[in-house]
C-alpha beads as a LAMMPS data file, in Angstrom:
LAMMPS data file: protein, C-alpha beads

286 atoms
285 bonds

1 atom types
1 bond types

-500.0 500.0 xlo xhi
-500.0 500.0 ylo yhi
-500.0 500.0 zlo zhi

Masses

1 110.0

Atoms # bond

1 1 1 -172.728 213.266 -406.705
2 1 1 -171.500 211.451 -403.743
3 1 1 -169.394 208.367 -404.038
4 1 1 -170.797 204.830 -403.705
5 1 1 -170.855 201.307 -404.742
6 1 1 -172.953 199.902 -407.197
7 1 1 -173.639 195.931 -407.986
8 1 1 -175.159 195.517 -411.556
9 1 1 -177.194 192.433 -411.516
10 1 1 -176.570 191.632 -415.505
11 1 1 -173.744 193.321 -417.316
12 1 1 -175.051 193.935 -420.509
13 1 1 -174.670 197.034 -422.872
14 1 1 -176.588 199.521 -421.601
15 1 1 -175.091 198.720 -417.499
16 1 1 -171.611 197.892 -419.025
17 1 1 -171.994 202.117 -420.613
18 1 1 -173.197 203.239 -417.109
19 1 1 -171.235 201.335 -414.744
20 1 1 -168.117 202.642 -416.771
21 1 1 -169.199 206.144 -416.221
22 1 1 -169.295 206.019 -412.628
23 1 1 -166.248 204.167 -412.259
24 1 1 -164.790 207.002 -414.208
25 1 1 -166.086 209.168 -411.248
26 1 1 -164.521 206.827 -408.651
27 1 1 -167.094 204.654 -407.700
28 1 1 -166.803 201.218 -406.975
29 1 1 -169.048 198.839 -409.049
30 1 1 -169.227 195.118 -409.146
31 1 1 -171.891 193.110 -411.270
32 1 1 -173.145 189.614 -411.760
33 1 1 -172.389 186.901 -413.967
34 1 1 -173.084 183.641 -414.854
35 1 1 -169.479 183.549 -416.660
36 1 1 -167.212 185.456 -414.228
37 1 1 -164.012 183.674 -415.514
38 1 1 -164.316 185.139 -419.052
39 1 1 -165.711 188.315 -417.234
40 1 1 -162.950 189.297 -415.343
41 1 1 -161.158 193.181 -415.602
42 1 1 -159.644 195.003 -413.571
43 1 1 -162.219 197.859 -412.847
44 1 1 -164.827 195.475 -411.738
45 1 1 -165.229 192.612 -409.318
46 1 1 -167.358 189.950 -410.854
47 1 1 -169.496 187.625 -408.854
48 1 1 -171.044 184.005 -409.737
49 1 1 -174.927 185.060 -409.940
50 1 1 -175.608 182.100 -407.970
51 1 1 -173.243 182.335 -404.594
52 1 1 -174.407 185.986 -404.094
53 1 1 -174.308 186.497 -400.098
54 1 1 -175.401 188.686 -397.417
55 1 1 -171.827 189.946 -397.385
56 1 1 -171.363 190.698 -401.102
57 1 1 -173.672 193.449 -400.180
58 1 1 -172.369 194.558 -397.372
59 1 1 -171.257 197.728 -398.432
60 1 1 -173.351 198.159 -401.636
61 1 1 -175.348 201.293 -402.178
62 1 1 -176.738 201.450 -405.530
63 1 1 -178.226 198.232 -407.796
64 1 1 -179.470 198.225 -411.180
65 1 1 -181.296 195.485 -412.715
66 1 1 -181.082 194.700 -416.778
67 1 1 -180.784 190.503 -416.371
68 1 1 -184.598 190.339 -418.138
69 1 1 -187.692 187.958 -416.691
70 1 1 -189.085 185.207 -417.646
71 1 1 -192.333 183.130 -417.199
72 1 1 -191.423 182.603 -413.786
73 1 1 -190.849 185.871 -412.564
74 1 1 -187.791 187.836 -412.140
75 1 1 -184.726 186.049 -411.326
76 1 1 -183.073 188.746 -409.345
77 1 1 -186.047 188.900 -406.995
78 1 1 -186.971 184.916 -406.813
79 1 1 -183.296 184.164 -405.812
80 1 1 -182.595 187.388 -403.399
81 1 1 -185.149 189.908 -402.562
82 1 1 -184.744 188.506 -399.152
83 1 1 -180.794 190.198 -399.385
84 1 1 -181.699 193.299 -400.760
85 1 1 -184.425 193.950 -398.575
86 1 1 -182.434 193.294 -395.174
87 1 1 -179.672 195.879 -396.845
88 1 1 -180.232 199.075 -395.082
89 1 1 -177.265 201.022 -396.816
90 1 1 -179.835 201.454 -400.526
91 1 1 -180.079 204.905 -401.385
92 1 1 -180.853 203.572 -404.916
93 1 1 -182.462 200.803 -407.243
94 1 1 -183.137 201.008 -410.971
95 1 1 -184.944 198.575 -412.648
96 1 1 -184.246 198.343 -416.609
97 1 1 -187.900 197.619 -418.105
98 1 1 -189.468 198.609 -421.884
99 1 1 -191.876 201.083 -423.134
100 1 1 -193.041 197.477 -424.531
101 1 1 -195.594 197.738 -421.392
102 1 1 -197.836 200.372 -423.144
103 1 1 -198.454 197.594 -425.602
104 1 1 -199.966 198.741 -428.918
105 1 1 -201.544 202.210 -429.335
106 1 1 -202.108 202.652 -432.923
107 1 1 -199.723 205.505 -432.810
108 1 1 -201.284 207.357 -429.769
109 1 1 -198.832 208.886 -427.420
110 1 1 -198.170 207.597 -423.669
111 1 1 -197.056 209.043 -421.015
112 1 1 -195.821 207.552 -417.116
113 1 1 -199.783 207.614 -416.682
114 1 1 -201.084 205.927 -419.426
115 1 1 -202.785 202.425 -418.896
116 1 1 -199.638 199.215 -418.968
117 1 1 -201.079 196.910 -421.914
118 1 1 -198.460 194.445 -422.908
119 1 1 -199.577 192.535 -426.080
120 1 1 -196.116 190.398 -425.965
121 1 1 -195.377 187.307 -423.911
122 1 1 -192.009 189.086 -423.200
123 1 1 -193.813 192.554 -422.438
124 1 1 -195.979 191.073 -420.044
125 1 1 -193.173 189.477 -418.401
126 1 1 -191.593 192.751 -417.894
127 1 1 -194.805 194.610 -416.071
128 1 1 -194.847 191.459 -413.940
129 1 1 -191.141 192.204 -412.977
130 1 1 -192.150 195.768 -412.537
131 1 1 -194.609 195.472 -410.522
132 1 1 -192.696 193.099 -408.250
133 1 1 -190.354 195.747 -407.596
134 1 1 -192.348 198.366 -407.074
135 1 1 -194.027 196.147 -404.644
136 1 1 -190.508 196.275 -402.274
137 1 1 -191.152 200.352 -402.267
138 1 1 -194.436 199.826 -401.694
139 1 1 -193.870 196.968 -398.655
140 1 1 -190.508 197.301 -397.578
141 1 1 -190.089 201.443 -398.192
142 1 1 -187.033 200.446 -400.790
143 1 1 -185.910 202.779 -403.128
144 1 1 -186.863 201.201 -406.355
145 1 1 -186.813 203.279 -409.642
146 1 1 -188.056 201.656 -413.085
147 1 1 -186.506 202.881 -416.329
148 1 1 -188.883 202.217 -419.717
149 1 1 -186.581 201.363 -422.500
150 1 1 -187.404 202.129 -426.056
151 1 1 -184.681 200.429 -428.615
152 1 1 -181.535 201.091 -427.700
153 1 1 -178.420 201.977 -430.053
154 1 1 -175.155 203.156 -430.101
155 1 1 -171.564 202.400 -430.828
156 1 1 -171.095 198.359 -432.085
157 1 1 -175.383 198.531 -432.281
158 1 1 -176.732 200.824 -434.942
159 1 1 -177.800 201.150 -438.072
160 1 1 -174.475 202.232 -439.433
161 1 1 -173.039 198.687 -438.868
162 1 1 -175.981 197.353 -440.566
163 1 1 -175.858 198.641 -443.877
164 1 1 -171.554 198.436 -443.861
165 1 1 -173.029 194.796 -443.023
166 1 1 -175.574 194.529 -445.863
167 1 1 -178.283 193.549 -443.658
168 1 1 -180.053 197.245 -443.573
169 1 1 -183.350 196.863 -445.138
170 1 1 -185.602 199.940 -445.422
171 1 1 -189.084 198.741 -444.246
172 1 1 -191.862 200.454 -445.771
173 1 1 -195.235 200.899 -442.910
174 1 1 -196.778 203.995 -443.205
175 1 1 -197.941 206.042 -440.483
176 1 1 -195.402 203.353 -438.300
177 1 1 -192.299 204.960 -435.834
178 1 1 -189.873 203.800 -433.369
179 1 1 -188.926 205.316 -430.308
180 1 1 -185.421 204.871 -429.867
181 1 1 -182.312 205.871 -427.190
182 1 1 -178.997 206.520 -427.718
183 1 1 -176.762 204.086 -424.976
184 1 1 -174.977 207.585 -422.992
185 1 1 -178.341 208.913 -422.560
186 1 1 -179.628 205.942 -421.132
187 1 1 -176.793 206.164 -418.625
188 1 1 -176.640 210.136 -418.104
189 1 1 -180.690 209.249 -417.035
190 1 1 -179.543 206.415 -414.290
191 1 1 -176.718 209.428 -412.948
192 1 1 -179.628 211.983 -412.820
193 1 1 -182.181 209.935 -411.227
194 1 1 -178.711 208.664 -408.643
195 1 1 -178.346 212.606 -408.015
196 1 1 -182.438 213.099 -407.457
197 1 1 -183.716 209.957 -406.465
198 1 1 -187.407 209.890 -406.325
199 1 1 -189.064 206.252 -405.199
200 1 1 -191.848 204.262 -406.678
201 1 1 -191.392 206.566 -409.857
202 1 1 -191.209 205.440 -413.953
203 1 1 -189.620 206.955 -416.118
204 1 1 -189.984 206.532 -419.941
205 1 1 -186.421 207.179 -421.449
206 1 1 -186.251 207.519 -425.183
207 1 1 -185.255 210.649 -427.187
208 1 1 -186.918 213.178 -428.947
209 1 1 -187.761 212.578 -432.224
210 1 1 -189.606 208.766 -433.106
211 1 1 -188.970 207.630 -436.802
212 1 1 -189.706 205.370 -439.354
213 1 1 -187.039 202.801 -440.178
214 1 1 -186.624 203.458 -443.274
215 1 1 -185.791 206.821 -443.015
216 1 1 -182.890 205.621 -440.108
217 1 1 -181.779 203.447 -443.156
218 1 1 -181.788 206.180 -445.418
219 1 1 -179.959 209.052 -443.142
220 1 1 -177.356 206.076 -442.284
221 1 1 -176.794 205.490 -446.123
222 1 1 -176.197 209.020 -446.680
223 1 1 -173.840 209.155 -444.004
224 1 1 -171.816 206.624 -445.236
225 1 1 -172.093 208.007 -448.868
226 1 1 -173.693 204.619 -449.899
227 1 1 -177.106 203.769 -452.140
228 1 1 -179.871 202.774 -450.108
229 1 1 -181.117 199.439 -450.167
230 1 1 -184.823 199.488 -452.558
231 1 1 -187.808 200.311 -450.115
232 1 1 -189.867 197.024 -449.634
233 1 1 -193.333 197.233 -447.798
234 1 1 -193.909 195.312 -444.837
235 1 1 -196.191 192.736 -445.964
236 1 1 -192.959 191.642 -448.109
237 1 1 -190.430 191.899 -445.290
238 1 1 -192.532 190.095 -443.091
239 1 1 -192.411 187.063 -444.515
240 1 1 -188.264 186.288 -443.390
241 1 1 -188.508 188.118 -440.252
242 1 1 -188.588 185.958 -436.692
243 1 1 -191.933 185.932 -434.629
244 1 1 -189.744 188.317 -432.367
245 1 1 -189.052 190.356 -435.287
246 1 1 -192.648 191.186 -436.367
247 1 1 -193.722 191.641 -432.616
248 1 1 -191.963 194.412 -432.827
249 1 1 -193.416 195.991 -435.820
250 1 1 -197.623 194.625 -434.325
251 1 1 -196.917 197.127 -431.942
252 1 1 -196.957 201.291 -432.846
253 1 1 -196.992 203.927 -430.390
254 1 1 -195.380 207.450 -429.383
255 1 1 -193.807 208.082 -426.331
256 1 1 -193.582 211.225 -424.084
257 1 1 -189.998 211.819 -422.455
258 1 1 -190.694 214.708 -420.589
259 1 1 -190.866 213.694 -417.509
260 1 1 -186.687 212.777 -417.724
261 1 1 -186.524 216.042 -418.763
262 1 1 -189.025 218.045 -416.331
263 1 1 -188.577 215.281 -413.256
264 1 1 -184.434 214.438 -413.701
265 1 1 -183.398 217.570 -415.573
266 1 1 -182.281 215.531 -418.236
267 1 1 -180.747 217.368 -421.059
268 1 1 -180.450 214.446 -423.993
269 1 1 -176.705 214.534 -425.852
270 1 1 -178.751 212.889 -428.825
271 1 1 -181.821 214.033 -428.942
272 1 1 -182.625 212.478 -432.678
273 1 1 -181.265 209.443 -434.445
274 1 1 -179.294 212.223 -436.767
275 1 1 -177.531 213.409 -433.760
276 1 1 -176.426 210.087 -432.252
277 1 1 -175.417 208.136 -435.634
278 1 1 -173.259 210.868 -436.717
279 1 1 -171.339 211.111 -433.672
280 1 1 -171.020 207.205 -434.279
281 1 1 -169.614 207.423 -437.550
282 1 1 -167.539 210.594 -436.372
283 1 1 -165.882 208.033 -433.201
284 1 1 -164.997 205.320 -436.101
285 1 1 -168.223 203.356 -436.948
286 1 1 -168.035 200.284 -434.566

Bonds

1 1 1 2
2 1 2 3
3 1 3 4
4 1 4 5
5 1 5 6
6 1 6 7
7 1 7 8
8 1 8 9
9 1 9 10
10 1 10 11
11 1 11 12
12 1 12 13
13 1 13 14
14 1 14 15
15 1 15 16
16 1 16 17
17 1 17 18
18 1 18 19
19 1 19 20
20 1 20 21
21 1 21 22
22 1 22 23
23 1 23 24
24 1 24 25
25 1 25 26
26 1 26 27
27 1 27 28
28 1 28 29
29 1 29 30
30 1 30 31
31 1 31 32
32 1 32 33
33 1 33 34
34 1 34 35
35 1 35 36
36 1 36 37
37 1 37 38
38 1 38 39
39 1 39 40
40 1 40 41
41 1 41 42
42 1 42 43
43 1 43 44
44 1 44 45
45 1 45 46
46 1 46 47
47 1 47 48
48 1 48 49
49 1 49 50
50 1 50 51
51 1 51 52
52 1 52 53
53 1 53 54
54 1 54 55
55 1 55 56
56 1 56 57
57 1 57 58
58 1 58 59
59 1 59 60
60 1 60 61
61 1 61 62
62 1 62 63
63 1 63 64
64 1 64 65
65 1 65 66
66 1 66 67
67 1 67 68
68 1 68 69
69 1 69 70
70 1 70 71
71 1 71 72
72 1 72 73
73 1 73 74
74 1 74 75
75 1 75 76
76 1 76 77
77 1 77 78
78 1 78 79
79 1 79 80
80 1 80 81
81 1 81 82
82 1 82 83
83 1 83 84
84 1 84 85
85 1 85 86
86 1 86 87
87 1 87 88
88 1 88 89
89 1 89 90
90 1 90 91
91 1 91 92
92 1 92 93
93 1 93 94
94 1 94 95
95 1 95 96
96 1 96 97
97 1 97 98
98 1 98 99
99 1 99 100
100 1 100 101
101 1 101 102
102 1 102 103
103 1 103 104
104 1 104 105
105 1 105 106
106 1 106 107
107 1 107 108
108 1 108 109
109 1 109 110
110 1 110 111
111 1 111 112
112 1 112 113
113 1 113 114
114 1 114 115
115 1 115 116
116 1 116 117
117 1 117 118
118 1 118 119
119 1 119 120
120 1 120 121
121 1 121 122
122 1 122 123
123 1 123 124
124 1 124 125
125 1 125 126
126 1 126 127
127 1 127 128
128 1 128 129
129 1 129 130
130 1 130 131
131 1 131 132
132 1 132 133
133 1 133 134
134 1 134 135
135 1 135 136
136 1 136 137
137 1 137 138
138 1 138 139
139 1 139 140
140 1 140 141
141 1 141 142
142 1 142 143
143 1 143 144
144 1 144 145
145 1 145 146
146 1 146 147
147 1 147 148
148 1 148 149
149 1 149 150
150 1 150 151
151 1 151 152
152 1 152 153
153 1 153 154
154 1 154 155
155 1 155 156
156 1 156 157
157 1 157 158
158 1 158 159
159 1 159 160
160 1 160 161
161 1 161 162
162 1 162 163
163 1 163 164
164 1 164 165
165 1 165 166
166 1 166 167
167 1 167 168
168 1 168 169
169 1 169 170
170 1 170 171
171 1 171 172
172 1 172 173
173 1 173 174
174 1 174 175
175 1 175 176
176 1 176 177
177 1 177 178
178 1 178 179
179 1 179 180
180 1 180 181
181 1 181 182
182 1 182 183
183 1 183 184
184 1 184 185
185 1 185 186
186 1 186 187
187 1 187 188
188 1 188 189
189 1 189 190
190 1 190 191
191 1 191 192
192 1 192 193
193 1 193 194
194 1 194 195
195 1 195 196
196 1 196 197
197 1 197 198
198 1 198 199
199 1 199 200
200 1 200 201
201 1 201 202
202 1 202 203
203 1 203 204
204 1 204 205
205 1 205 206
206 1 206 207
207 1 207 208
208 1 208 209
209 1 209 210
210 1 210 211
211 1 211 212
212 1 212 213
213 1 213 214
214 1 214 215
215 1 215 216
216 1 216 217
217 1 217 218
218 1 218 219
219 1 219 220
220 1 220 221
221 1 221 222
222 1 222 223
223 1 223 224
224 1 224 225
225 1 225 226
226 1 226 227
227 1 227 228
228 1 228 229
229 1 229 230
230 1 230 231
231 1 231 232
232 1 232 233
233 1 233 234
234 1 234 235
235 1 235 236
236 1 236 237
237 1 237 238
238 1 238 239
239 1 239 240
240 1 240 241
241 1 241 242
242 1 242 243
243 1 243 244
244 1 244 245
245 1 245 246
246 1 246 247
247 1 247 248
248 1 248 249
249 1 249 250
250 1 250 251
251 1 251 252
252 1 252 253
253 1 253 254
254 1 254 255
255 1 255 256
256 1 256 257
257 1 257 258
258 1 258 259
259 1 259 260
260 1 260 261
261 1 261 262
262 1 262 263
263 1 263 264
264 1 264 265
265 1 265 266
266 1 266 267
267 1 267 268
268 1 268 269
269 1 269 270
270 1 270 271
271 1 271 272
272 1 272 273
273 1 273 274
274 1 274 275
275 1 275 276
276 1 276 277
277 1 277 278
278 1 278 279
279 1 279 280
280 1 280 281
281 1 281 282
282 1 282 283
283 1 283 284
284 1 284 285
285 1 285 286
């Protein structure tokens, strides 16, 4: 993969994993930040979100996009699509968006094809944003890639931490799974789509094997040689969880992540929730 620079607009967990890896490679990355005082290291050069210039992207080459939208649209775009579409050094753009936009299916599978339904305030945000950016391939000829998200995990965000914690409940909804991702696989998909960039695309990114919660709660109890927590049905759990919370569990679908695999040549280093929270546990749970 050739060198370049990437800016990360929003330097969260799953850009802070992927940035990291290419700087590992010898690229230059700098990101965004509405905090750049307490941001500060000395891999990356942090920039006040709101005194972004012409010349900060002077020599850019790669963005990604993870700050989320909001009822007004995205804030990358509303405050400087007018700078990244006068850039002509792009060879890449990933947006960070959710498999949230298939909405609910009832369990049905979806694929990159399958009709955007967003049943969520938040979800509907994101297919806004989405389509916003796909608009600048579509107008401008940019080369904007979207990324569907299911629920990310990984090292200080798992399950592991949560029943160490005693937070881990195990969630009883039958016939109900997640789709989830481990955090390295959602950043070994950004470096193959970076390597085979294909424009206008989506790409769901999520691994192989969807499961119930309470049988993530269960394998991470018997990883940690622990009891696990009574089963409780949802009806009962539902009753302390946040609006935000139960949106979560309204919503029950499948997802196909072939096309990572068939389009990017994506070969998953945890391709189950087994496979990624033992090699958590085996790194020090953290």
């Amino acid at each position: 993969m050739n060198l370049g620079h990437l800016f990360c607009f929003g330097y969260g967990y799953s850009a802070r994993c992927f940035a990291q890896g290419l700087i590992n490679k010898g690229w230059t990355v700098s990101a965004s930040s509405r905090s750049v005082g307490k941001d500060m290291t000395d891999d990356i050069t942090f920039i006040d979100f709101n005194i972004i210039n012409e010349a900060v992207f002077e020599n850019v080459t790669h963005i990604l996009v993870s700050i989320p939208p909001d009822a007004k649209g995205d804030p990358v775009l509303l405050k400087y699509a007018h700078i990244i579409t006068e850039n002509q050094h792009l060879r890449w753009i990933g947006y960070l968006s959710t498999t949230g936009v298939y909405g609910n299916t009832d369990g049905a599978l979806v694929d990159e094809c399958s009709v955007l339904n967003p049943t969520t305030e938040r979800s509907k945000h994101r297919l806004a944003a989405e389509q916003s950016w796909l608009d600048l391939y579509s107008i401008h000829d940019l080369p904007i890639h979207v990324f569907r998200l299911a629920g990310i995990y990984g090292p200080g965000r798992n399950t592991l931490k949560q029943v160490l914690a005693g937070r881990a409940q195990r969630i009883e909804q039958p016939g109900h799974k997640f789709a989830r991702i481990h955090v390295e696989d959602i950043a070994r998909v950004l470096t193959a789509s970076i390597a085979k960039p294909d424009p206008g695309e989506a790409y769901n990114v999520c691994d192989d094997e969807p499961a119930s919660q309470s049988d993530v709660v269960a394998f991470a109890c018997k990883i940690l040689e622990t009891d696990p927590p009574s089963p409780i049905t949802f009806k009962e759990a539902k009753k302390l969880m946040s609006p935000m919370a139960q949106s979560f569990w309204n919503e029950n679908r499948l997802i196909d992540n072939s096309k990572i695999k068939e389009g990017l040549g994506v070969s998953l280093l945890y391709p189950t929730y087994r496979n990624g929270l033992k090699s958590i546990f085996q790194n020090g749970v953290g």
